[in-house]
C-alpha positions in Angstrom: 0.0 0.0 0.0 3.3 2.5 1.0 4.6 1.3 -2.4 1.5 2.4 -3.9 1.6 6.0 -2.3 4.7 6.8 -3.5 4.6 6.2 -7.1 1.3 8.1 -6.9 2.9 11.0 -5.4 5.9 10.8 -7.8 3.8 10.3 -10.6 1.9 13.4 -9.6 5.4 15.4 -8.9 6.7 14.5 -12.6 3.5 16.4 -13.6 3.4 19.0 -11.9 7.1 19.4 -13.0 6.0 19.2 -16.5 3.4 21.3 -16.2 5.8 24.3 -14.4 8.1 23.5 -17.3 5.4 24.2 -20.1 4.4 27.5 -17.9 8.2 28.4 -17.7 8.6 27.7 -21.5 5.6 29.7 -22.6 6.8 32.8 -20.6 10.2 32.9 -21.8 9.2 32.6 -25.4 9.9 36.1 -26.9 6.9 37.8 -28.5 7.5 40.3 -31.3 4.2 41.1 -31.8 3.2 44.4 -30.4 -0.4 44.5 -28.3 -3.4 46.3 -28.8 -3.7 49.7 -28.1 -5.8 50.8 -25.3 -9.0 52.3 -26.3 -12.0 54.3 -24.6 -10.0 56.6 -23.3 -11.1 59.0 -20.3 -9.3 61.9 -18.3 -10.1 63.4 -15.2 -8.0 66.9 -14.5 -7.0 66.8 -11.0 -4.8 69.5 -8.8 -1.4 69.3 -10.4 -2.3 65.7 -11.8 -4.5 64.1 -13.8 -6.3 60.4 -13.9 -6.3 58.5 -17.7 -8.8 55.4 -17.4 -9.2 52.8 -20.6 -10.5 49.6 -21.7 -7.6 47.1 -21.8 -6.5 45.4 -25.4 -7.2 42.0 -25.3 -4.0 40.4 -25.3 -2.9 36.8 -23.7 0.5 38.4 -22.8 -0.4 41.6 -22.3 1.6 42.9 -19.1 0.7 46.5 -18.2 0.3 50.3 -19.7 2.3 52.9 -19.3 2.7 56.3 -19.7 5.4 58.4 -20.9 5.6 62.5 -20.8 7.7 65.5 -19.6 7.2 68.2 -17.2 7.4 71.7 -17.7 10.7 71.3 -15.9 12.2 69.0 -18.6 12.2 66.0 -16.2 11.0 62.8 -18.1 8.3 61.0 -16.5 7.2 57.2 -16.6 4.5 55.5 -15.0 3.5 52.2 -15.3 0.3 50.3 -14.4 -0.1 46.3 -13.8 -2.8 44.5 -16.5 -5.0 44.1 -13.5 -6.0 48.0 -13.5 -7.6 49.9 -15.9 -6.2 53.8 -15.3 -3.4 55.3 -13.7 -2.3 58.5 -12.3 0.3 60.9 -14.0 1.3 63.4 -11.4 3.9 66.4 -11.1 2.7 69.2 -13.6 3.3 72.7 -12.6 0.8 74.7 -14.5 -2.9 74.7 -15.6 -2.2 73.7 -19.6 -2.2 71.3 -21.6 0.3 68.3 -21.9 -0.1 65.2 -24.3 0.9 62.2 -22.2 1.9 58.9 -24.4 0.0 55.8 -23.7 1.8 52.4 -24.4 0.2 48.8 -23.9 2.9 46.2 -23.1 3.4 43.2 -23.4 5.6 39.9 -21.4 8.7 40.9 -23.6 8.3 43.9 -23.5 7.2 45.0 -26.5 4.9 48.1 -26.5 2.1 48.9 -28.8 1.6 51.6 -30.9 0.9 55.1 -29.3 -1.9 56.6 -27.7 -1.6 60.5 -27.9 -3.7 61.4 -24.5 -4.6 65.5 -23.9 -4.8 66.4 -20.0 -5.2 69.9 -18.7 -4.1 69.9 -14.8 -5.9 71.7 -12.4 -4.0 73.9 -10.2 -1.3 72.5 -8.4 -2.0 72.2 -4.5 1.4 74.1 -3.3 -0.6 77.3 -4.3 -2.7 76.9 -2.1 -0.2 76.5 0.6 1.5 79.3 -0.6 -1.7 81.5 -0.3 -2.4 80.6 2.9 1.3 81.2 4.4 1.8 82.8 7.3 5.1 84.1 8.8 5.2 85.6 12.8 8.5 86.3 15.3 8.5 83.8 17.5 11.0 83.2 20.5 14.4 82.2 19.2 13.3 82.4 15.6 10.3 82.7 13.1 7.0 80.4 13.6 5.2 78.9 9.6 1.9 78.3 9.2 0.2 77.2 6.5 -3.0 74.7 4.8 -1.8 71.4 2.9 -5.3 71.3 2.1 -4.7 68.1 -0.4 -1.9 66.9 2.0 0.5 66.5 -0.7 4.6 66.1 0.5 5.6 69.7 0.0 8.8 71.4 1.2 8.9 75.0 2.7 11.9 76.7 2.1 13.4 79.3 4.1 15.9 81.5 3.2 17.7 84.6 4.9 19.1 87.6 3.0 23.0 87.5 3.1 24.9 90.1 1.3 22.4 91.0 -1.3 21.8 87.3 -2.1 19.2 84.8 -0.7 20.7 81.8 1.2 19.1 78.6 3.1 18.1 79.2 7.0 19.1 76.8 8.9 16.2 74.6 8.0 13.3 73.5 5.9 10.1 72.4 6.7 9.2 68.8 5.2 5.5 67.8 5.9 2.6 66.1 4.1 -0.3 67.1 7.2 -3.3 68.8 6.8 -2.5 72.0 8.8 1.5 72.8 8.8 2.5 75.1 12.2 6.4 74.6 12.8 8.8 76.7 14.2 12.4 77.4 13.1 14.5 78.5 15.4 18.7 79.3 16.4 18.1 83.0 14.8 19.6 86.1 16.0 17.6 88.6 17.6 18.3 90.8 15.3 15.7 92.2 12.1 16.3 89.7 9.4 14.7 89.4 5.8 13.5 86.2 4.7 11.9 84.4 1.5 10.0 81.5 1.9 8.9 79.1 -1.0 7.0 76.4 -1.4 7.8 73.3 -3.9 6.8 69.7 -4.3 8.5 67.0 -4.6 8.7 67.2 -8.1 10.7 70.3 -8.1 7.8 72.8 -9.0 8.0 76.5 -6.9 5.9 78.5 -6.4 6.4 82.7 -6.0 8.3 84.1 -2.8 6.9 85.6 0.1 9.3 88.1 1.3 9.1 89.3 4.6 11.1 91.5 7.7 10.7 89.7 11.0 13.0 90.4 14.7 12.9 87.0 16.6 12.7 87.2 20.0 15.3 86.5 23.0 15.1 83.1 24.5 17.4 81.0 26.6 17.4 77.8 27.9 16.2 77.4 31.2 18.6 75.4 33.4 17.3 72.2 34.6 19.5 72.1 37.7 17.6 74.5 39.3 14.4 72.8 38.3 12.3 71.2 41.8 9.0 69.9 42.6 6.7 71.3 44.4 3.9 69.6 46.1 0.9 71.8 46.8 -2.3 70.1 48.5 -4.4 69.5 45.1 -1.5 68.4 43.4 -2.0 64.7 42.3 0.4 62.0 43.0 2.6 59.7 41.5 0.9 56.4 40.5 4.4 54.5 41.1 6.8 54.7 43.6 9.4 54.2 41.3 8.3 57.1 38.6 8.7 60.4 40.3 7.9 64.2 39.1 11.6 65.0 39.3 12.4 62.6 36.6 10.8 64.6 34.2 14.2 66.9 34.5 16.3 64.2 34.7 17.4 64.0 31.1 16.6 60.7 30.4 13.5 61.4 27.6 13.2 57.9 26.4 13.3 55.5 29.6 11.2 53.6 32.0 11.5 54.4 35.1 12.8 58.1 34.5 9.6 60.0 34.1 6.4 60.6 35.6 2.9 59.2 35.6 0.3 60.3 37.6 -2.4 58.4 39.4 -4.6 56.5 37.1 -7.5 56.8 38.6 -8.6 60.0 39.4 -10.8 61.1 36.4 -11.3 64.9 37.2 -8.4 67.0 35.4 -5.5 67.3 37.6 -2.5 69.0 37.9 1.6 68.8 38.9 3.2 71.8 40.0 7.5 72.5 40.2 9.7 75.2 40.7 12.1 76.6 37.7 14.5 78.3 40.3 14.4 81.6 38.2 12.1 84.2 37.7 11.5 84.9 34.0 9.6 85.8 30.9 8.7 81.9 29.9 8.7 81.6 26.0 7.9 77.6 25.9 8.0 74.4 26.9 9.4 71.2 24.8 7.5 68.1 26.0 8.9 64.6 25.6 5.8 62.6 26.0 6.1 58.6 27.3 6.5 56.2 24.4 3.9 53.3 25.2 5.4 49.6 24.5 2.5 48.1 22.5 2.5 45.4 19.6 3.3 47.9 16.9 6.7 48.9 19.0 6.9 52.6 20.9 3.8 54.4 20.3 3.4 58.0 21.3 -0.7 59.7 21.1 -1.1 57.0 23.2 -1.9 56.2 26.7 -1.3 59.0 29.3 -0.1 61.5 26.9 -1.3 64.1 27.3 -3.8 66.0 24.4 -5.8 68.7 26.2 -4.0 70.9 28.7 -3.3 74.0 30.3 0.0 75.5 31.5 -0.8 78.2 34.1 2.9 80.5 35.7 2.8 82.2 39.2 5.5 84.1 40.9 4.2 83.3 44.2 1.8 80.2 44.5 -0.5 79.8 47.3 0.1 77.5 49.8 -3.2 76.1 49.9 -2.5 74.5 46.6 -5.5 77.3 45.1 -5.7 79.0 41.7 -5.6 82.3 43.5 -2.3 83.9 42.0 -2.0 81.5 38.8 -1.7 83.1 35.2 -3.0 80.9 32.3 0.2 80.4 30.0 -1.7 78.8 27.3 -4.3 76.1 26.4 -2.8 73.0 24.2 -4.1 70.4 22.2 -1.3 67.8 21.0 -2.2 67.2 17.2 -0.9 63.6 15.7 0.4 65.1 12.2 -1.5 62.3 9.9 -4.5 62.4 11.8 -4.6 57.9 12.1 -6.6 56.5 14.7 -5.4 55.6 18.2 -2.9 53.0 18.0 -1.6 54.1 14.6 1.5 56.4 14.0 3.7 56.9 11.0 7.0 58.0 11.2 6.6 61.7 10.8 4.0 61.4 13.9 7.2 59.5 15.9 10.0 61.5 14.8 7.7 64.3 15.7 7.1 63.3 19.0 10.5 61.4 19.8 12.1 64.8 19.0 10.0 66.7 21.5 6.8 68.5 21.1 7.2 72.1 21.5 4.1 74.8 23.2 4.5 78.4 23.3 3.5 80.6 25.9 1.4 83.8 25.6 4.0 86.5 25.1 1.9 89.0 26.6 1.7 86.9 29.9 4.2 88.9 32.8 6.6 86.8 34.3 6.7 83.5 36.5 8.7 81.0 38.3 6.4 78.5 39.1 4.7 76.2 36.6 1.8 74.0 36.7 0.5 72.0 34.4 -3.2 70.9 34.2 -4.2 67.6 31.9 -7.8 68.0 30.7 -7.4 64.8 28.9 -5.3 62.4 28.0 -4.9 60.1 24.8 -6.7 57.6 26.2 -9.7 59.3 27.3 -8.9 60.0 30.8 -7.1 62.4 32.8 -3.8 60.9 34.3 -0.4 62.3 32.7 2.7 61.0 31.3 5.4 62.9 31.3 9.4 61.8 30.4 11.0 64.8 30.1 10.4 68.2 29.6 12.5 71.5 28.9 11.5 75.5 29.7 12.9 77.7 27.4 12.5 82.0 28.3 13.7 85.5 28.7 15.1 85.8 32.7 16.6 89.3 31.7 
């Protein structure tokens, strides 16, 4: 009966081999033939880009379509799309006119069919909408960017300074692809300074430049070695005894058990309270929020991180732990750049976060020593905080 079983199976294996071969065979055999062109053509003008749908040629080897242009930069472009489809996308196109994009069927040896002239006329491209909606304002140590990425497209802000007469790179761009773009760059002089910001894609389309005079304001560092905590009666406590609200100044931003997590279940906002050791005009706060260990790896927006809070200053807090003497600093909501669900980051969301989220301060608010900060609510829906590290940035002149 074993006997019997095997020469089935090996009977069964030569064919199978056999078969494979005959496959491998046909697939290898070179096919001069060109394929059908595509036909029903149909185009749908989109911001900067523009959708070509057709009926397929009906071809046994047929492979894919693709299609072949140029830009108005003279960059050649190529896209491809598999048999399985019937359209594809042909992006990059800096103006509203018309461009004739070549359409190709081909086939397993590729061997393309004749040409298909296809006429698109792009919509505006989406950076000029960002551009339009640019905003430059001093900020403390440097200039603050806003602008709408309304189609969330990867653009590129550029800034550059005026040096000598001639326009030069700041010391950084702005690379995003969210919805609503608010970064700050900063290590500029206080000094008036003229800058010219762009926008361009990734395809190497710019826009016009926004020219603009702006004084950044004075802002130092803070020292954490004269950072303390301060423990007022409505302060809440520490949820561990190994976590501790000094560790959030301990410089260790990316470690368990060097930060500070508050008690877990109290579900009323509550608040920490600590002592900078200097009496000054506070510009910000940088926030290195806890990165949760979940399946997916580190996840920040996540857990006790905070997303709705306050940060109130006081030069000389109560001792009853009131909010008699307390000036509101500012009102924050942490923003996860892509906008995913809970439990879903990309890597500009982490790199945002692992680098430290930054908050700044009213500037009209007089100045404080004391800080407190007041979580509203968390990621996860309640109102416990987790805090790793964090770094006070002002004017103590």
């Amino acid at each position: 009966m074993k006997k019997i079983k095997f020469f089935t199976f090996l009977l069964l294996a030569i064919f199978l081999m056999g078969s494979c071969a005959e496959e491998i065979k046909e697939i290898s055999e070179k096919s001069t033939t060109p394929p059908g062109v595509v036909t029903d053509v149909r185009v749908t003008n989109l911001p900067g880009a523009a959708k070509i749908e057709y009926r397929l040629p009906i071809d046994k080897d047929l492979l894919y379509v693709k299609a072949v242009y140029t830009l108005a930069s003279g960059r050649k472009m190529e896209v491809k799309s598999s048999y399985y489809n019937n359209s594809l996308m042909v992006e990059g196109f800096a103006d509203e006119k018309p461009y004739t994009i070549d359409v190709y069927a081909v086939n397993r040896s590729e061997v393309s069919s004749e040409v298909v002239h296809v006429t698109i006329e792009p919509l505006e491209n989406p950076i000029w909408k960002t551009y339009r909606s640019l905003e430059a304002i001093a900020a403390f140590g440097g200039i603050r960017i806003t602008a709408e990425n309304e189609d969330q497209k990867d653009v590129t802000i550029m800034v550059m300074q005026d040096s000598l007469g001639e326009w030069v790179p700041s010391v950084d761009n702005i690379y995003s692809s969210v919805k609503q773009i608010n970064r700050t760059i900063r290590g500029l002089d206080t000094i008036p300074q003229t800058f010219a910001i762009v926008v361009r894609d990734k395809y190497l389309n710019f826009t016009d430049t926004l020219v603009t005079k702006l004084t950044p304001l004075y802002e130092t560092t803070l020292p954490k070695s004269r950072y303390s905590a301060v423990t007022l009666p409505t302060d809440v406590e520490q949820e561990f005894g190994s976590t501790s609200l000094a560790a959030m100044w301990d410089g260790q931003a990316y470690h368990w058990p060097n930060v500070s997590i508050t008690k877990t279940n109290v579900i009323v906002p509550q608040w920490v309270t600590f002592d900078t050791g200097v009496l000054a005009k506070m510009s910000r706060v940088v926030i290195w929020d806890y990165a949760e260990y979940t399946n997916s790896g580190r996840m920040y927006y996540y857990g006790g991180n905070m997303r709705d809070f306050e940060i109130w200053g006081s030069d000389n807090p109560p001792a009853d732990g009131s909010w008699n003497n307390w000036t509101l600093l500012g009102k924050f909501m942490s923003v996860k750049p892509s906008g995913l669900p809970y439990g879903q980051q990309t890597t500009e969301d982490y790199e945002l976060a692992y680098n430290g989220l930054s908050y700044d301060f009213d500037v009209t608010a007089p100045k404080v020593r004391y800080l407190r900060i007041k979580c509203n609510k968390n990621w996860i829906g309640s109102t416990f905080m987790s805090i790793n590290e964090l770094q006070v940035y002002g004017d103590p002149r």
